[in-house]
Backbone bond lengths (Angstrom), bond angles and torsions (degrees), N, CA, C in turn:
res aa  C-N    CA-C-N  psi(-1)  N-CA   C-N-CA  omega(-1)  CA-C   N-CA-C  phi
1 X - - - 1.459 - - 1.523 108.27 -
2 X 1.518 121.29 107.21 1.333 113.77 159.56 1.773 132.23 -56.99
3 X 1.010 114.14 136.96 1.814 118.41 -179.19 1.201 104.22 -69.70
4 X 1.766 111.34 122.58 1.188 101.12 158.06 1.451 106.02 -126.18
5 X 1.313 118.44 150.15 2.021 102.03 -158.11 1.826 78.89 -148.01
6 X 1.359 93.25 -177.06 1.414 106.06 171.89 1.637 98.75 176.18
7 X 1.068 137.41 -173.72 1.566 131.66 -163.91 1.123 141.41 -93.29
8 X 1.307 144.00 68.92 1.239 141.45 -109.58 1.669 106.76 -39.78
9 X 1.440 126.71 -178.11 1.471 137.04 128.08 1.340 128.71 -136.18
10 X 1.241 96.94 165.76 1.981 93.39 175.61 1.706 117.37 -23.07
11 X 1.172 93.62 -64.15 1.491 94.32 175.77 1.812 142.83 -20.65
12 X 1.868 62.10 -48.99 2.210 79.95 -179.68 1.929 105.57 -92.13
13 X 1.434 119.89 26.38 1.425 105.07 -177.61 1.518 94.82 -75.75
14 X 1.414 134.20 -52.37 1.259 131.70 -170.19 1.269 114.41 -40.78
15 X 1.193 124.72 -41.95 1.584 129.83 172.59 1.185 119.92 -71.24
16 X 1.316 125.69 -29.30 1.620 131.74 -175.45 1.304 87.87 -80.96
17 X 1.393 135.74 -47.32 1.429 137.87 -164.75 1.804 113.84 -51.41
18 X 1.598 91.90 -56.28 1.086 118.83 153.02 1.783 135.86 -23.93
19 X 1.230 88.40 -69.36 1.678 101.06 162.92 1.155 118.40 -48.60
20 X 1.345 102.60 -84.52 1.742 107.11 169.10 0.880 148.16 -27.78
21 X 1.813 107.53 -42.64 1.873 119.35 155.64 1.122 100.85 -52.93
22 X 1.429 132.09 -35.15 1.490 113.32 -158.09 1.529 127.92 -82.66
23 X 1.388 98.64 4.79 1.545 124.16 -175.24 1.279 118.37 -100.49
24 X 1.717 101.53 -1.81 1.742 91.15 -171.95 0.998 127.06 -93.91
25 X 1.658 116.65 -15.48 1.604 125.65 -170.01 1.926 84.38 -72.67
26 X 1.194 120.31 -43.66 1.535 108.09 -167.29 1.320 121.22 -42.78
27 X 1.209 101.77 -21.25 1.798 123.00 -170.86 1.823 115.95 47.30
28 X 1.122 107.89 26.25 1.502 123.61 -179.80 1.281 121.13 -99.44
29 X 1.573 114.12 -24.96 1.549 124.05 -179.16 1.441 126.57 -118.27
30 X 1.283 124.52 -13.09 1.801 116.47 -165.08 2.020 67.55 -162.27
31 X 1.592 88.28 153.41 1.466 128.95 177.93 1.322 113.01 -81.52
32 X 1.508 119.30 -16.30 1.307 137.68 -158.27 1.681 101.46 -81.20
33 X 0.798 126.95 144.62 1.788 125.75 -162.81 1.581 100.42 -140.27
34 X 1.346 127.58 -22.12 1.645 132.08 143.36 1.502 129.71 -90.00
35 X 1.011 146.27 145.10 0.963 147.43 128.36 1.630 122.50 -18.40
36 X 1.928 102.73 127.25 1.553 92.55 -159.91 1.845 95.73 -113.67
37 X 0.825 106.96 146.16 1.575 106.32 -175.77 1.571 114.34 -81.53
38 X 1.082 118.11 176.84 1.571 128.20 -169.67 1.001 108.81 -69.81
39 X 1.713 125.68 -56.03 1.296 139.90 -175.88 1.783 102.97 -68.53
40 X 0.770 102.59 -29.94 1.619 93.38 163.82 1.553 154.72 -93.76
41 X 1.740 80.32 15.16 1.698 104.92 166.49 1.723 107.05 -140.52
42 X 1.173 100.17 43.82 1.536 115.20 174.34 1.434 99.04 -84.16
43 X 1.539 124.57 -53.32 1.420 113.47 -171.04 1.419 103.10 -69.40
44 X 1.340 131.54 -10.16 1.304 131.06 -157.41 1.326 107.21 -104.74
45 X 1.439 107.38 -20.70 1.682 116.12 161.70 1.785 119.03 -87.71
46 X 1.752 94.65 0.99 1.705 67.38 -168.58 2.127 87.39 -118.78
47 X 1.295 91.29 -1.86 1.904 91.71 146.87 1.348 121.41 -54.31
48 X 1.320 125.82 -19.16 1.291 125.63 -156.02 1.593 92.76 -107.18
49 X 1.551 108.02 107.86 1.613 111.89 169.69 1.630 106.82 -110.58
50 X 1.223 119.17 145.71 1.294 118.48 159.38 1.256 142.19 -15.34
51 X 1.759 94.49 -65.17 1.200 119.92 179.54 1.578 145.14 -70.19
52 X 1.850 79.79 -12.42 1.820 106.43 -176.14 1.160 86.38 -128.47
53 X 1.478 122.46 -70.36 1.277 118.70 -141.42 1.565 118.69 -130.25
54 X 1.684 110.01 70.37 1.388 110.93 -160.03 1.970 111.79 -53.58
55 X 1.565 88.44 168.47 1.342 86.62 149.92 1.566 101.04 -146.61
56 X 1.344 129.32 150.77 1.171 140.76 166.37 1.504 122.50 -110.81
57 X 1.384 102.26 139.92 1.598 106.48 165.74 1.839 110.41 -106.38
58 X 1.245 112.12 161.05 1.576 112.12 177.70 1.670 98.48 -119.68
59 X 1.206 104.77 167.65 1.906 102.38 -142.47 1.626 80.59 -128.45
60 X 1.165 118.22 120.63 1.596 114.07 146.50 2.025 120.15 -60.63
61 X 0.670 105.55 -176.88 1.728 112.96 174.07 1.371 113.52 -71.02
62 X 1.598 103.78 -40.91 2.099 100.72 167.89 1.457 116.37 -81.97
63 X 1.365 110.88 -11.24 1.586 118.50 168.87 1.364 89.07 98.42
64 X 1.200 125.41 44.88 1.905 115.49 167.08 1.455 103.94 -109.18
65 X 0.997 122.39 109.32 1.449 124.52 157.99 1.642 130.62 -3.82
66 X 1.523 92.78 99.31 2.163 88.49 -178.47 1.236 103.34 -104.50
67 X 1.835 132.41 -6.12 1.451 106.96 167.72 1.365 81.54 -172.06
68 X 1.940 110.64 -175.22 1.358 129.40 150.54 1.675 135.20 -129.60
69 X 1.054 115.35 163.02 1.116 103.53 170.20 1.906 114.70 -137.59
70 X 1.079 97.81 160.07 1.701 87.93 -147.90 2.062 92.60 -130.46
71 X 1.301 115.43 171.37 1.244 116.48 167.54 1.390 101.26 -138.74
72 X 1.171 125.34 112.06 1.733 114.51 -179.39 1.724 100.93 -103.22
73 X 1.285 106.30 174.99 1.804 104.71 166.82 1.144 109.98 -76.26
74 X 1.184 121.26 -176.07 1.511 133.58 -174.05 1.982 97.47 -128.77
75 X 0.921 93.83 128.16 1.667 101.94 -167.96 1.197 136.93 3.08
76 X 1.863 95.95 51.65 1.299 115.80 153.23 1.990 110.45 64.26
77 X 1.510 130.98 -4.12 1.025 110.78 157.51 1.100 129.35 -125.51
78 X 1.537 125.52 154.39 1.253 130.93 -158.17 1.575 108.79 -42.42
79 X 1.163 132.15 -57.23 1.314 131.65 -173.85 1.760 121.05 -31.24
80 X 1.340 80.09 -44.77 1.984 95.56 166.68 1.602 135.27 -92.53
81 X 2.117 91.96 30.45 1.601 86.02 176.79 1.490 122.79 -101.89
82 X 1.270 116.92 47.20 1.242 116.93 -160.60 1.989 73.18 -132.30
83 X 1.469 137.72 2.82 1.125 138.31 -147.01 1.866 95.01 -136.61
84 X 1.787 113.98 113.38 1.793 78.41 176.13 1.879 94.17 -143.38
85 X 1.186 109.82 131.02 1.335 113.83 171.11 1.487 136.97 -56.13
86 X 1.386 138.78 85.28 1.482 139.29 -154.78 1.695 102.97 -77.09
87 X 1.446 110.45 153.30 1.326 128.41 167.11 1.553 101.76 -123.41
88 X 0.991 104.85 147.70 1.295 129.72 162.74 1.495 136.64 -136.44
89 X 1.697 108.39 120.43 1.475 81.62 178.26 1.381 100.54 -170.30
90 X 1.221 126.63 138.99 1.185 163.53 -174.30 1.666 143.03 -72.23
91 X 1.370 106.04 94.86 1.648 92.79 -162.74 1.994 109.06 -57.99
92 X 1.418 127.31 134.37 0.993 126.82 -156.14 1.842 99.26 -72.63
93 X 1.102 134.18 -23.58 1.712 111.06 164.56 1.727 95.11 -44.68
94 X 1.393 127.25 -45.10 1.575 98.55 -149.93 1.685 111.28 -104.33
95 X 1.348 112.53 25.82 1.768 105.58 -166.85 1.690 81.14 -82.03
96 X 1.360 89.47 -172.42 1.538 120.67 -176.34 1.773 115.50 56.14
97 X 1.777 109.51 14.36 1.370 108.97 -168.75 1.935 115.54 -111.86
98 X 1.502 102.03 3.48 1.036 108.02 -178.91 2.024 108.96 111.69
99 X 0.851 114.00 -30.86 1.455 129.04 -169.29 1.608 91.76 -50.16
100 X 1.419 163.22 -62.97 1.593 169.47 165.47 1.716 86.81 -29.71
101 X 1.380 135.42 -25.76 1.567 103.85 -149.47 1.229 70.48 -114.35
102 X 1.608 138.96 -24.70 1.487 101.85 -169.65 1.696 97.02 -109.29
103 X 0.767 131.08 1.12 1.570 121.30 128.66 1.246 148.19 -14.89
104 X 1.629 92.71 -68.35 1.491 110.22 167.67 1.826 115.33 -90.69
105 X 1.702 111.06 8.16 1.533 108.37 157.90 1.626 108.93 -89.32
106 X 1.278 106.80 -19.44 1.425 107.12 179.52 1.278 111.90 -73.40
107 X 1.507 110.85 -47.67 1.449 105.04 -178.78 2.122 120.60 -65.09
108 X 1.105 98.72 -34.56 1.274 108.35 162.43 1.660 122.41 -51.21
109 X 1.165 118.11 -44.20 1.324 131.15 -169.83 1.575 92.37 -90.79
110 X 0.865 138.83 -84.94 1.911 134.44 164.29 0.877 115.34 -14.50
111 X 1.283 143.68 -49.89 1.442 145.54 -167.72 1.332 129.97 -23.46
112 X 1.563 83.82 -69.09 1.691 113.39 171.05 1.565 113.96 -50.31
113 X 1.647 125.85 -47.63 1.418 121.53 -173.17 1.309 105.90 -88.30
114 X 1.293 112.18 25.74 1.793 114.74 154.36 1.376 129.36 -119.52
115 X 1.787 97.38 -5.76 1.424 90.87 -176.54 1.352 121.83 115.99
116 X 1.527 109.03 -3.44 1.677 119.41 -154.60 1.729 91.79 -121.44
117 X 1.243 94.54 138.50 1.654 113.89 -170.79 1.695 86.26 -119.70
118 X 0.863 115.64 -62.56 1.651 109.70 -179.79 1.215 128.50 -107.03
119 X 1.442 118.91 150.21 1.693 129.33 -173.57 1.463 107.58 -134.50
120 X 1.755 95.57 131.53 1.176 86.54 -161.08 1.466 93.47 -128.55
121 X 1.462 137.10 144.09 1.735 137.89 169.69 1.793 117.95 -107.37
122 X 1.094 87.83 128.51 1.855 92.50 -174.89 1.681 93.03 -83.66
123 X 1.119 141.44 160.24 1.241 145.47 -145.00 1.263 133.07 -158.90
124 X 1.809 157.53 19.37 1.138 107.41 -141.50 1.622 125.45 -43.56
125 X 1.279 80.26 -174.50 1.338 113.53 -174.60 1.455 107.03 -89.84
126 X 1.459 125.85 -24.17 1.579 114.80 156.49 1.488 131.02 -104.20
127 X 1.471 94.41 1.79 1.310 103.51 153.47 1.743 138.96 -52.86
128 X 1.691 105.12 59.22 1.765 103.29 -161.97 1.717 105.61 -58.64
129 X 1.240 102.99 -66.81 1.894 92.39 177.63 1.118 144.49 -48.44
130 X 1.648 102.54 -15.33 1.986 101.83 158.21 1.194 84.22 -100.49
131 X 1.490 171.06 -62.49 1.447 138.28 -149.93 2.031 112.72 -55.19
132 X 1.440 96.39 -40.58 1.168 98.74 177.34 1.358 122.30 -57.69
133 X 1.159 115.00 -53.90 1.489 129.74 154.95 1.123 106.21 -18.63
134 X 1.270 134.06 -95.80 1.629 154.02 -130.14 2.160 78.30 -75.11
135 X 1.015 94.37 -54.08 2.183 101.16 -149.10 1.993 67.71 -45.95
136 X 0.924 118.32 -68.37 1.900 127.99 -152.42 1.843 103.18 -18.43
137 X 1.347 86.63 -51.39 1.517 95.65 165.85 1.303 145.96 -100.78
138 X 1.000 115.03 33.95 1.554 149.76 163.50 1.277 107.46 84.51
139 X 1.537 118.07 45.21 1.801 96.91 174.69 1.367 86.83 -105.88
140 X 1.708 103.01 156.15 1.515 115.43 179.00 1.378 95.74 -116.69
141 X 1.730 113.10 -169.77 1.723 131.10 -154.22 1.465 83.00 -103.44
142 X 1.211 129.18 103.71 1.084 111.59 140.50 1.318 131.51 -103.73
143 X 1.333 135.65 52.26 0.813 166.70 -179.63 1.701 141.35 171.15
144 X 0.869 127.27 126.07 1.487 126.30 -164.56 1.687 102.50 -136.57
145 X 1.777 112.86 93.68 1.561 113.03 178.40 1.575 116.83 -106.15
146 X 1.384 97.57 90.77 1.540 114.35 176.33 1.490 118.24 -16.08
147 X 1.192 129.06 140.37 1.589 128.27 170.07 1.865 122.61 14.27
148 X 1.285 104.39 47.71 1.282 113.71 -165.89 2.037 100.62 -94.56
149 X 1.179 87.24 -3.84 1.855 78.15 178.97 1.813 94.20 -140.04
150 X 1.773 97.53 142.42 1.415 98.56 176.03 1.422 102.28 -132.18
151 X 1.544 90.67 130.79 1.477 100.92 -176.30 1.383 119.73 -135.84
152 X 1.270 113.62 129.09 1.563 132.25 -132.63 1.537 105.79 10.54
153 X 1.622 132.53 71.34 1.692 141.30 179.01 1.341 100.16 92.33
154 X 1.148 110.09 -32.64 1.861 101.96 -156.87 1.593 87.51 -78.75
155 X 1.668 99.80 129.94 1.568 108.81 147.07 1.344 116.90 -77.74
156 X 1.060 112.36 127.62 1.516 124.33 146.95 1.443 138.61 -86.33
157 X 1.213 121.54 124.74 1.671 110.79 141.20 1.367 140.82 -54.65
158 X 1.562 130.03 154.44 1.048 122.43 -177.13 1.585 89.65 -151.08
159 X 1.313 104.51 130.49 1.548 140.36 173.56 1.186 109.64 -100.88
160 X 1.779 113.62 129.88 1.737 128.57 -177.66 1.402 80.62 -110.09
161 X 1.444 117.18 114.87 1.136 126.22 170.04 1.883 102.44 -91.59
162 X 1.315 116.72 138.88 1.419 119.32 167.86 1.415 130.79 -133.99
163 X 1.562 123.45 154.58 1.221 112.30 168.13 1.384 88.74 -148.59
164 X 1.371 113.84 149.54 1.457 154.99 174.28 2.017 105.62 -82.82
165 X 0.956 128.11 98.60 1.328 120.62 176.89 1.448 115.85 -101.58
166 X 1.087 136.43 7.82 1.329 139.23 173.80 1.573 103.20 -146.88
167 X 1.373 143.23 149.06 1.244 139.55 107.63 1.535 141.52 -44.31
């Protein structure tokens, strides 16, 4: 499947919302253990500027939304805006088709015309197909936080995967 994306808008939060709920029963991708509503990632969509902090949608052929990809800050202070944490994620008709790897070439290649020297992925730790993902393109562990998330009993790990793209 080739990527075809363009920049999110208001419009498409219901669908991104969408996506994302749909990832949580897996308990492999987001910490989130409910379902989060629209109106409650409105401020979290309108963080997302172009110019700093894209967000993208990827376009099926009828133009319905098969995933996003997002750039958030990295703990919120200025010192770390040259630093931005990516999400990724995938409406489930389209995983396993390539759409995560050219995602994360986009985000690689973008980076730079925002300002961002580093990219960084929050992770579990049993998450093998996004770790695999991310390592493919050279981000390493820099970080490894032992049983820091519990989900339904199970502790988890969570890995800050990073890469440095400029000196």
């Amino acid at each position: 499947m080739t990527l075809r994306t363009r920049l999110a808008t208001a419009d498409d939060l219901p669908a991104i919302v969408a996506i994302y709920n749909s990832t949580i029963a897996s308990r492999m991708v987001t910490a989130d253990t409910e379902p989060v509503s629209v109106a409650s990632r409105e401020k979290w969509f309108a963080d997302h500027t172009p110019d700093k902090r894209p967000l993208w949608v990827s376009l099926a052929d009828d133009d319905t939304i098969t995933g996003w990809l997002s750039f958030s800050d990295f703990y919120g202070r200025p010192a770390y805006s040259g630093t931005a944490e990516l999400s990724i994620y995938i409406h489930e008709n389209a995983r396993g088709q390539g759409l995560g790897r050219q995602f994360l070439e986009l985000a690689i290649a973008h980076a730079p015309k925002v300002g961002v020297h580093t990219l960084l992925g929050f992770i579990f730790g049993h998450n093998a197909p996004s770790l695999a993902l991310f390592r493919r393109f050279g981000f390493d562990t820099w970080a490894n936080m032992p049983r820091v998330a519990n989900l339904d009993g199970v502790e988890r790990d969570l890995l800050i995967l990073g890469k440095r793209l400029s000196d």
